[in-house]
C-alpha positions in Angstrom: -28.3 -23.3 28.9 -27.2 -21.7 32.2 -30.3 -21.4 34.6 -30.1 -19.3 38.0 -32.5 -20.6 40.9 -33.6 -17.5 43.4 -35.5 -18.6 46.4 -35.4 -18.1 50.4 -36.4 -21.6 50.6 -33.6 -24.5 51.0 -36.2 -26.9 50.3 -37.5 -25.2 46.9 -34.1 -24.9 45.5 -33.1 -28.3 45.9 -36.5 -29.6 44.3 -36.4 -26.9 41.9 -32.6 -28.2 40.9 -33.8 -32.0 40.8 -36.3 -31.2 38.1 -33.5 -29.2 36.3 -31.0 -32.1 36.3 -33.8 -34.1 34.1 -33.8 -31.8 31.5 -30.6 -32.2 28.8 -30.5 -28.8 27.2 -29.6 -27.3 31.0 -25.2 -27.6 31.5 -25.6 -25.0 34.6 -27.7 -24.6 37.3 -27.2 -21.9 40.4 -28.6 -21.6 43.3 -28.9 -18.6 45.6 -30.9 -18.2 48.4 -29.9 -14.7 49.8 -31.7 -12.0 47.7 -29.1 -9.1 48.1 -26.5 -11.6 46.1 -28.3 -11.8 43.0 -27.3 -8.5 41.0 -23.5 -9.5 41.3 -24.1 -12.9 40.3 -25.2 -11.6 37.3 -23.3 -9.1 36.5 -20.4 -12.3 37.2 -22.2 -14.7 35.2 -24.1 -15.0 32.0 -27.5 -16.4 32.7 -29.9 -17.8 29.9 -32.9 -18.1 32.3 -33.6 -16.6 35.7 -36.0 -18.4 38.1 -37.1 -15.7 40.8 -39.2 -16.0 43.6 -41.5 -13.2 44.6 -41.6 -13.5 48.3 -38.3 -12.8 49.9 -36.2 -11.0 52.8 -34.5 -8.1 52.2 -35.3 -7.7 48.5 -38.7 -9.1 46.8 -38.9 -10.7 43.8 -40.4 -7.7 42.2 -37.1 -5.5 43.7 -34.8 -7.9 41.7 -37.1 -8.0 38.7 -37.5 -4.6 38.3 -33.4 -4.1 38.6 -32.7 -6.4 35.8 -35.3 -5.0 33.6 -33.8 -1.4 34.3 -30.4 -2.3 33.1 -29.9 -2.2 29.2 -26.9 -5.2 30.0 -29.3 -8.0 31.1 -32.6 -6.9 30.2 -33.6 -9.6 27.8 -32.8 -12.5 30.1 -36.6 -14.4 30.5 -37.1 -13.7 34.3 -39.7 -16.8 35.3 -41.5 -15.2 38.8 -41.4 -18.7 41.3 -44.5 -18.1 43.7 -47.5 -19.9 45.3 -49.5 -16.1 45.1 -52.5 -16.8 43.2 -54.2 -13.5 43.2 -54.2 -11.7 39.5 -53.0 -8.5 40.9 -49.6 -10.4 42.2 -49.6 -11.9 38.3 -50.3 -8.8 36.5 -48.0 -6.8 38.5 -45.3 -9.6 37.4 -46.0 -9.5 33.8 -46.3 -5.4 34.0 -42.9 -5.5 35.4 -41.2 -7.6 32.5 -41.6 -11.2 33.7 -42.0 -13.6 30.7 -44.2 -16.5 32.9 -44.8 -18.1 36.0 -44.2 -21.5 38.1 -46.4 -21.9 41.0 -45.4 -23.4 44.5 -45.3 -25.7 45.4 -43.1 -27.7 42.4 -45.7 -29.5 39.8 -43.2 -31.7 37.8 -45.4 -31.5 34.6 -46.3 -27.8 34.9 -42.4 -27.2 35.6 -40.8 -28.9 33.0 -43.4 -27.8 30.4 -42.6 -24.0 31.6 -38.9 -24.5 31.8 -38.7 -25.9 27.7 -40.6 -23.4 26.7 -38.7 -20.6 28.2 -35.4 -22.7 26.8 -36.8 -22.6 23.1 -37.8 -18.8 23.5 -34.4 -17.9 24.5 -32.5 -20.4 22.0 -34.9 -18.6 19.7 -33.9 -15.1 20.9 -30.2 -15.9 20.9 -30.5 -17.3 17.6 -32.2 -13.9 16.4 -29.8 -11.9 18.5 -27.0 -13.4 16.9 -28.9 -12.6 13.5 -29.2 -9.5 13.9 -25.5 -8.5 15.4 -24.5 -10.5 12.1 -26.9 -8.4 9.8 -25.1 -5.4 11.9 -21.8 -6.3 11.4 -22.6 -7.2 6.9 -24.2 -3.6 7.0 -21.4 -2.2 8.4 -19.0 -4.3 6.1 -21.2 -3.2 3.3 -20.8 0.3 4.2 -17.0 0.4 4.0 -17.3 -1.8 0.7 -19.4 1.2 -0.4 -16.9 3.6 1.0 -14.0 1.9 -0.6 -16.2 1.6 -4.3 -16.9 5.2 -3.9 -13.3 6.2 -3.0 -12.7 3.8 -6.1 -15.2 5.1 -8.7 -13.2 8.7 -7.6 -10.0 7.8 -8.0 -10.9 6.2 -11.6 -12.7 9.2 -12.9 -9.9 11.1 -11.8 -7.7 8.5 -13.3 -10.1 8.7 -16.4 -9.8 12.3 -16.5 -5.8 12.3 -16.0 -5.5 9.8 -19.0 -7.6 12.2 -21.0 -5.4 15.2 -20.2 -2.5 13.4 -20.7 -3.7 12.2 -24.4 -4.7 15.6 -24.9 -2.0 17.3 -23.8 0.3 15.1 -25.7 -1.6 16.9 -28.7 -1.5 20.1 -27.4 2.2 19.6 -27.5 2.4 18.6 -31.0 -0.1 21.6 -32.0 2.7 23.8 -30.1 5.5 22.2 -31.2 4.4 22.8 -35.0 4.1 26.7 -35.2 7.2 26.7 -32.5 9.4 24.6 -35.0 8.8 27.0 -38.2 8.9 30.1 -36.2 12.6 28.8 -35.0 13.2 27.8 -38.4 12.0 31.3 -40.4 14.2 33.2 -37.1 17.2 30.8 -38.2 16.5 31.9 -42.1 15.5 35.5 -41.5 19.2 35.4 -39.5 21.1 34.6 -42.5 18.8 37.2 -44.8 19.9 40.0 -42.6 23.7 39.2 -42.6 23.0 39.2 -46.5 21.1 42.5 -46.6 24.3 44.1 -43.9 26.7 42.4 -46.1 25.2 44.4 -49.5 24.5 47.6 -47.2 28.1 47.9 -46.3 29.2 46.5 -49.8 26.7 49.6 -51.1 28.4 52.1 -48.8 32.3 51.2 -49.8 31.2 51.8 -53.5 29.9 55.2 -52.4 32.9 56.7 -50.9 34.8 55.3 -54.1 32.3 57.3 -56.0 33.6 60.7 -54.6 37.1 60.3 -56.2 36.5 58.7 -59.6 35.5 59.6 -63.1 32.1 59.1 -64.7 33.6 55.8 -66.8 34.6 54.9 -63.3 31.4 54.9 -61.8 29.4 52.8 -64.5 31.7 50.3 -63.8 31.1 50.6 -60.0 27.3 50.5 -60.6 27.6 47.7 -62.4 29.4 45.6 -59.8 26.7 46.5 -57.7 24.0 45.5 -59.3 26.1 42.5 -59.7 26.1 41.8 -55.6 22.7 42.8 -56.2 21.4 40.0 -57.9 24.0 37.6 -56.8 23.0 37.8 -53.0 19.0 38.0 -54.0 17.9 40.7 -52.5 14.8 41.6 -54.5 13.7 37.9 -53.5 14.6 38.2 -49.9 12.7 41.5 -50.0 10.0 39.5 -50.7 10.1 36.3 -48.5 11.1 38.9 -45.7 6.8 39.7 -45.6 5.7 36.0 -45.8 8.1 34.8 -42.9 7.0 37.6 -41.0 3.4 37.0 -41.5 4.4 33.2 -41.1 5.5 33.9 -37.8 3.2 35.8 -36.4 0.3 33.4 -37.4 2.0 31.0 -35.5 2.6 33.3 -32.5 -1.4 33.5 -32.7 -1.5 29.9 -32.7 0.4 28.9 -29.6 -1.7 32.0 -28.2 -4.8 30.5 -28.8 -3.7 27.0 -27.5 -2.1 28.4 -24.7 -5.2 30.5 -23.6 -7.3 27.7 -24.3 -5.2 25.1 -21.5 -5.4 27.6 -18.9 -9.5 28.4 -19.3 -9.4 24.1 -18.4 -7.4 24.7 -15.7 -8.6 26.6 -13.7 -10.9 24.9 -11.0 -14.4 23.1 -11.5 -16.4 24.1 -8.7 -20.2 23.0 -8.9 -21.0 26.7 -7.8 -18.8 28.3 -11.0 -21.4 29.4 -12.9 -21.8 32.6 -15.4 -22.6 33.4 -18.8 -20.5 33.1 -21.7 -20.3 33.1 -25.4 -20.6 29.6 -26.6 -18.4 30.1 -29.6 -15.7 31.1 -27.3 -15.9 27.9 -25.5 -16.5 25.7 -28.5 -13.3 27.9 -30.2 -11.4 26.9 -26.7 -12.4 22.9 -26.8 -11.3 22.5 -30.8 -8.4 24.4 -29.6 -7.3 21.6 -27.3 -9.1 18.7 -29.5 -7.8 19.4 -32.8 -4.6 16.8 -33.0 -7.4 13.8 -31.8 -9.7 15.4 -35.0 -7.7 16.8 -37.7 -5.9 13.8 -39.3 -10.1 11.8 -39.1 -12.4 14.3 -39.3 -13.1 17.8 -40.9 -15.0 20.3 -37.7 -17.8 22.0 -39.0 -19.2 25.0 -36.9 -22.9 26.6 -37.8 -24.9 28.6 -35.2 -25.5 32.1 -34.6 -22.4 33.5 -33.1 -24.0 35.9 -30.4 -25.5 32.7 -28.5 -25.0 32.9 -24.9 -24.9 29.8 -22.2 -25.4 30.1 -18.5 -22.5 27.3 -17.2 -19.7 26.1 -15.5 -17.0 26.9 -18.4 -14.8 23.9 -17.1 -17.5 21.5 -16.6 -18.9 22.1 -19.9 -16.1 22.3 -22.1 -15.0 18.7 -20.1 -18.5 17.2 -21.6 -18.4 18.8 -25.1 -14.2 17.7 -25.3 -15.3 13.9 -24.3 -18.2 14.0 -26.7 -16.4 15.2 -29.6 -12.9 13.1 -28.8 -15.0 9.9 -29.1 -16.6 10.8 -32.3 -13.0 11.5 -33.7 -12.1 8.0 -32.5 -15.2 6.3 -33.9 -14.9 8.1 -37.1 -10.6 7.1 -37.0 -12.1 3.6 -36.5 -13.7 2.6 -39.8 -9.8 3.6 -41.5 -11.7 5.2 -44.2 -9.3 6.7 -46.9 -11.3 10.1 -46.5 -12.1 12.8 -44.1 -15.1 12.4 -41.8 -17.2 15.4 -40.7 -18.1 16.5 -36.9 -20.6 19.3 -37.3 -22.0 21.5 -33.8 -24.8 23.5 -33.9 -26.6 25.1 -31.3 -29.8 26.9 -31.0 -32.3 28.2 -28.4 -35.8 25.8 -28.2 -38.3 26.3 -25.8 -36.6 27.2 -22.3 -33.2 25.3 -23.3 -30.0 26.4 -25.5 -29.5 22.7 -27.4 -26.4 22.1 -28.5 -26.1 19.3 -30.9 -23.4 17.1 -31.9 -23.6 15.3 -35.3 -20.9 13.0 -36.7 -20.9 10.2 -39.9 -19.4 8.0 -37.6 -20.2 4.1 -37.4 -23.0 4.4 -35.3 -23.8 2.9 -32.0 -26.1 -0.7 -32.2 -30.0 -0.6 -30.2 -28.5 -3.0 -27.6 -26.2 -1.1 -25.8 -27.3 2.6 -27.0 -29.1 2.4 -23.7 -26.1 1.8 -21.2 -23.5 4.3 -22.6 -24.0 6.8 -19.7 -23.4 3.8 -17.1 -20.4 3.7 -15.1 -17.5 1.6 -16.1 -19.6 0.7 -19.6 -17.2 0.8 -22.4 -16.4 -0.6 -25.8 -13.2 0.1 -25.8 -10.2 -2.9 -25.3 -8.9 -3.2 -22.0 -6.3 -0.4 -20.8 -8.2 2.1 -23.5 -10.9 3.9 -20.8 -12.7 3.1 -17.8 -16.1 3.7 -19.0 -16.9 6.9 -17.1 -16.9 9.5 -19.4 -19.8 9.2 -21.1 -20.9 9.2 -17.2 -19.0 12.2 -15.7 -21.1 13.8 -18.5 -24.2 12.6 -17.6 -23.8 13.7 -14.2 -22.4 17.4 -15.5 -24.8 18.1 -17.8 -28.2 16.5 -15.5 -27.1 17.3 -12.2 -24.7 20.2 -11.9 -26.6 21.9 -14.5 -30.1 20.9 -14.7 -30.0 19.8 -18.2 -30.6 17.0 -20.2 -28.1 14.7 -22.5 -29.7 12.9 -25.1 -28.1 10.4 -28.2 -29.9 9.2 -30.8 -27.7 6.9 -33.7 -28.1 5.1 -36.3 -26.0 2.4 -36.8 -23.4 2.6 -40.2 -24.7 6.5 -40.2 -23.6 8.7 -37.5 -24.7 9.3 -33.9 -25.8 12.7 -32.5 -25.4 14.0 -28.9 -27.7 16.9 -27.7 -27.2 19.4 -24.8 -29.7 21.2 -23.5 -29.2 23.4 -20.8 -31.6 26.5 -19.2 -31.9 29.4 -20.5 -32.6 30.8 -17.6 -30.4 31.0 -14.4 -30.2 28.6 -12.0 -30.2 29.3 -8.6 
C-alpha cells in the first residue's frame, strides 16, 4: 500500500510515519507538509490512502478534500481527515465532503493503527472489486464481439446454406433445361434432313413436269409412275406426318424452358422484408415445382388440390424460399427409404379462421417425438456432415413467424409421413 501523510506539523508527520513503519501491508509512505503541493503529488503518484489534516496554511484540509473528490481520476482514494477538532459540525462537514474516517490529534497508537487497517482492508477490498468489475468489463466486451462474430457467422452460413441450395437446385434446373433443349436440337437436326427430302422430291416433281409438256400419254404413265416411285421411296406421306408431332414436340419444350426460365427469375429478384403484395398461390406453388422438380420427380409423385382462385398476401421470394425448403426435404426423406416405388407430396391450401393454411403432406419416414421439437433450431440437423448446416428449417421459421406474422407448425408420425402447415393473414399487414 502507498500511504500519503498531509500535515503542517513536522512533528505529526514523523510520529505519524513511525506508526506507519509498524504496519507490514504499507511499502510507501510520503510526507508533505506544504498544502499547495499535494494535487501534483497525486496526480505524480498513485496513492492507496490519503492522510489529510484539516487545519492548514494556504489550503485547508477541506480545500484539498473537496479537490480530490471533484476529480473523476482520484476520487475513490479513502481520504482519512487528521485533526484534534472535536466539534460534530468539523466531523460532519468531513464526512459530507467525502472523507471515509478520522484520526484525532494528537497520535493514539491503538486508535491509529486500528483506523489505518481498516482503511487498508477497505481499499484492498475496493481494488479487489475494481479490478472485478474492469474484468467483468472487459469479458462483456469480449462477449460482445464473440456475439458479433457468431452473428456475422450464423449470416454467412445461412447465406452459405442458401447458396448450396441454389447451387443443388440449379444443378436441376440445368438438367430440366438441358432435356427439352436436347430434343428440340435433335427434332431441328431431323426436321433439317426432312426438308432437304421434301426440296429434293419438289424439284424431282417439277423436272417430271416440264417433261410432261413434250411427251405422249404412254410417256407420262410411265413418268407418274416414277414419281410415285420417289414418292414412297423418300417417305413423304410419313414425314408429312412426323412433321406435326416434331413441331408440337418442340414447342412444348419451348414452353418448358419458358416456364423454368420465368420461374428462376421470380427467385431472383430481391427479398426485402417490406416486398409484400398479393398473389395467386397456384402461381407461386406452379413457380416452386418448377425449380424443385429434378430433387422430386425420380422419388416422389406432386399432387396439387385447392381452389385455384386462392389469394396470399406475401413476400413472393421469401415464401416460395420456405415452401422450396419444405418440399426439397420431403423429396429427400421420401428418396431415403430407397423404396422401389413412387412416393407422394400432396399441397393443399385453404382459408380457416383469419389465416390462408397451406399444408404440406408427404408418406415420408416420419420424424421421431425426440427431436420433432428442435427442427426449427439453428444449426439442428440430421443430416451427415458436409450435407446442411441446419438452418433451413430455421430461415423458415423466422420467414414465416416474423417477416410475416404467421405461424409454422409440423406434426409426424413416425414410419407415416410428416405434415408442415403455413398459416399466414388473411388480412394485410401493415
Amino acid at each position: 500500500m502507498k500511504i500519503l501523510v498531509v500535515d503542517d506539523s513536522k512533528l505529526n508527520l514523523v510520529t505519524a510515519e513511525n506508526q506507519l513503519k509498524k504496519i507490514p501491508s504499507i511499502t510507501q509512505i510520503f510526507l508533505c507538509q506544504e498544502s499547495q503541493n499535494v494535487e501534483s503529488l497525486i496526480q505524480e503518484m498513485q496513492f492507496d490512502i490519503i492522510l489529510l489534516d484539516v487545519v492548514m496554511p494556504v489550503l485547508s484540509g477541506f480545500d484539498i478534500l473537496k479537490l480530490i473528490k471533484s476529480n473523476a481520476q482520484y476520487d475513490d482514494i479513502p481520504v482519512i481527515m487528521f485533526t484534534s477538532l472535536s466539534d460534530e459540525g468539523s466531523f460532519e462537514k468531513c464526512f459530507n465532503l467525502g472523507a471515509s474516517d478520522y484520526i484525532t490529534k494528537p497520535i493514539i497508537p491503538i486508535e491509529f493503527n486500528a483506523r489505518i487497517k481498516a482503511a487498508i482492508e477497505n481499499r484492498a477490498k475496493s481494488i479487489k472489486l475494481k479490478k472485478m468489475i474492469l474484468d467483468a468489463q472487459k469479458q462483456n466486451n469480449e462477449f460482445k464481439e464473440i456475439n458479433l462474430q457468431l452473428r456475422s457467422t450464423q449470416f454467412h452460413l445461412v447465406q452459405s446454406e442458401k447458396m448450396a441450395a441454389i447451387g443443388q437446385l440449379a444443378a436441376g434446373v440445368a438438367h430440366e433445361i438441358n432435356n427439352p433443349i436436347g430434343f428440340i436440337g435433335s427434332n431441328l437436326e431431323i426436321l433439317s434432313k426432312y426438308l432437304n427430302r421434301i426440296s429434293e422430291y419438289l424439284l424431282f416433281i417439277e423436272k417430271k413436269q416440264n417433261e410432261l409438256k413434250s411427251i405422249s400419254n404412254a410417256e407420262c404413265d410411265r413418268i407418274i409412275n416414277e414419281t410415285m416411285e420417289k414418292y414412297n421411296k423418300l417417305k413423304i406421306k410419313y414425314i408429312l406426318d412426323e412433321l406435326s408431332n416434331i413441331v408440337s414436340d418442340s414447342e412444348n419444350g419451348v414452353e418448358r424452358v419458358k416456364n423454368i426460365v420465368q420461374s428462376l427469375r421470380v427467385f431472383a429478384r430481391s427479398a426485402d422484408d417490406d416486398e409484400k403484395e398479393t398473389y395467386l398461390l397456384l402461381d407461386i406453388i406452379n413457380s416452386v415445382i418448377n425449380i424443385s422438380i429434378n430433387e422430386i420427380k425420380y422419388v416422389a409423385k406432386v399432387k396439387v388440390d385447392f381452389d385455384r382462385e386462392l389469394m396470399v398476401y406475401c413476400n413472393k421470394v421469401q415464401l416460395g424460399q420456405v415452401l422450396i425448403n419444405i418440399i426439397v426435404n420431403a423429396a429427400q426423406a421420401i428418396k431415403s427409404q430407397q423404396n422401389n416405388t413412387l412416393g407422394e407430396i400432396s399441397i393443399g391450401a385453404y382459408i380457416k379462421e383469419e389465416y390462408l393454411c397451406i399444408k404440406i403432406k408427404d408418406n415420408g419416414p416420419g420424424i421421431p417425438k425426440d427431436i420433432i421439437s428442435k427442427i426449427f433450431e439453428p444449426f439442428f440437423t440430421t443430416k451427415d456432415v458436409g450435407q446442411g448446416t441446419g438452418l433451413g428449417l430455421s430461415v423458415s421459421y423466422d420467414i414465416i413467424t416474423k417477416k410475416h406474422n404467421g405461424l409454422i407448425e409440423v406434426d409426424s408420425i413416425v414410419d407415416n409421413g410428416t405434415t408442415f402447415t403455413i398459416k399466414l393473414p388473411t388480412y394485410i399487414s401493415k
